[in-house]
C-alpha positions as CSV (number, residue, x, y, z in Angstrom):
1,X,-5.8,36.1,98.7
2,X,-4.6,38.2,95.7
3,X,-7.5,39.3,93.1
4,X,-7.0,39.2,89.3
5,X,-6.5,42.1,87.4
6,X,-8.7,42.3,84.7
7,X,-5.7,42.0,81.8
8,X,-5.7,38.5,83.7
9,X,-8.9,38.0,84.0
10,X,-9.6,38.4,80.4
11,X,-6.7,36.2,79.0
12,X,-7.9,33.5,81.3
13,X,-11.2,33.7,79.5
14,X,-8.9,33.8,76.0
15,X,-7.8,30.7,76.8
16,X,-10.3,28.7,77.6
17,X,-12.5,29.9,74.7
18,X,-9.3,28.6,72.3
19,X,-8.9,25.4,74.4
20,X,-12.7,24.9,73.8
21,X,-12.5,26.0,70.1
22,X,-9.6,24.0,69.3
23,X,-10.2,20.8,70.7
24,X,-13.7,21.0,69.3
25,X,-12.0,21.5,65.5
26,X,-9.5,18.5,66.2
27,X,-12.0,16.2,67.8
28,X,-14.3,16.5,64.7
29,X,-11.6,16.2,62.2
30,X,-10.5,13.2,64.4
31,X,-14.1,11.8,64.0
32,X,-14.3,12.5,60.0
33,X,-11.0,11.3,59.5
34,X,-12.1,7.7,61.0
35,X,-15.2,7.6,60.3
36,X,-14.1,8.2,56.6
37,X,-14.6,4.2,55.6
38,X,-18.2,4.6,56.7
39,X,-18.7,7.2,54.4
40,X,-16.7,6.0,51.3
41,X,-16.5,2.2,51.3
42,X,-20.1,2.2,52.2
43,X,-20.2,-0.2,55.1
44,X,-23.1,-1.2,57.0
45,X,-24.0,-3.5,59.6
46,X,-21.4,-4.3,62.7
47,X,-18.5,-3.2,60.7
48,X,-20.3,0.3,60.7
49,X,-21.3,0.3,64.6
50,X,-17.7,-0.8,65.2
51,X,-15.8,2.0,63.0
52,X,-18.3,4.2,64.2
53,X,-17.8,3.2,67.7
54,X,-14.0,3.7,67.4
55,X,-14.4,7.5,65.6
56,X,-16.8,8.7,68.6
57,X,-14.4,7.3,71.7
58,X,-10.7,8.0,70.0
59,X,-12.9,12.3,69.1
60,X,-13.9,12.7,72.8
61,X,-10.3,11.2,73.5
62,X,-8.8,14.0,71.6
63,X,-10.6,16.8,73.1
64,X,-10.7,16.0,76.4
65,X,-6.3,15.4,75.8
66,X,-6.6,19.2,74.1
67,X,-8.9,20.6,76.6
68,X,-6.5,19.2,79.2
69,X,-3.2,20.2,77.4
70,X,-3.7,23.8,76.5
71,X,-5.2,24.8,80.0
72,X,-2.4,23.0,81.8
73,X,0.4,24.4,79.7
74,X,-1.5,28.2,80.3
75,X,-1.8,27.3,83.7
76,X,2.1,26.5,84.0
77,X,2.7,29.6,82.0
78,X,0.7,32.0,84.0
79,X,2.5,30.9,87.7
80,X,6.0,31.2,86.4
């Protein structure tokens, strides 16, 4: 088994940190953006649970697809 040089070793740990950093930044301007009518048009009661409900679940959609999408594409970068 071939060890990692520490160049290697240290953009691996580049990337994750942006993967991490990134995904975070989209997921919470995914949440804002849909949470927005909450905020604005002041709604309360089920129609606030359910836009709410819909802002949380389509965010941790978006960073786990980030997450996933920028280590994949480093990791298909980094064997060829």
């Amino acid at each position: 088994m071939a060890t990692r040089s520490q160049a290697e070793r240290d953009a691996t740990t580049v990337e994750i940190v942006y993967a991490i950093v990134s995904a975070v930044f989209r997921a919470c301007a995914t949440g804002l953006l849909l949470a927005s009518p909450m905020l604005f048009l002041g709604l309360r009661g089920p129609a606030m649970k359910i836009v709410g409900g819909i802002a949380v679940v389509l965010a941790i959609g978006v960073l786990l697809w980030r997450l996933i999408s920028v280590l994949w594409r480093f990791d298909n970068q980094r064997r060829h």
